[in-house]
Phi, psi and omega in degrees: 000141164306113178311138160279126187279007181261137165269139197271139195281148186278120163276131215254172187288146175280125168330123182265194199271023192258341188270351197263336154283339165291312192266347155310290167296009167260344153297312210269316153269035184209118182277328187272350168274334168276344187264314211141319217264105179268108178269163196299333158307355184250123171323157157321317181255010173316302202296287156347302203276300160327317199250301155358282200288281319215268196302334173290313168313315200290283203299326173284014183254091119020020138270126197061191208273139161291111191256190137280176179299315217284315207305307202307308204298322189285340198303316194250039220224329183257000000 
C-alpha cells in the first residue's frame, strides 16, 4: 500500500487547570492586557512584555505543557 501524504497533527499535552488560571488572572486584572488597546501612557511594548511574564509564569508550574510566547497566545486566542 501507498504512504498517506497527509500528516498527522502532532499532539500536544493539555493546559492544566493551574496554567488556565494564572491567565485568567492576569486577564481579569489588566484591561489594556485583555482588550488589546495600547493608550498613548503606556509603553509600547507592554502587551509583549506582558505574554513575556505571562509564558515565564505559565512554563514555570511543572504542570502541563511548556509552550512559547507565540505557542501561549495562539494556544489561548483560539
Amino acid at each position: 500500500m501507498a504512504e498517506s501524504s497527509v500528516s498527522k497533527r502532532k499532539r500536544t499535552e493539555n493546559t492544566s487547570v493551574e496554567q488556565c488560571d494564572i491567565y485568567l488572572e492576569h486577564i481579569e486584572g489588566d484591561y489594556i492586557f485583555r482588550s488589546g488597546v495600547i493608550n498613548p501612557t503606556v509603553e509600547p511594548k507592554y502587551i509583549e512584555n506582558k505574554w513575556k511574564k505571562l509564558t515565564i509564569e505559565l512554563n514555570s508550574l511543572g504542570k502541563g505543557p511548556v509552550l512559547t510566547k507565540e505557542a501561549w497566545q495562539k494556544r489561548f486566542k483560539d
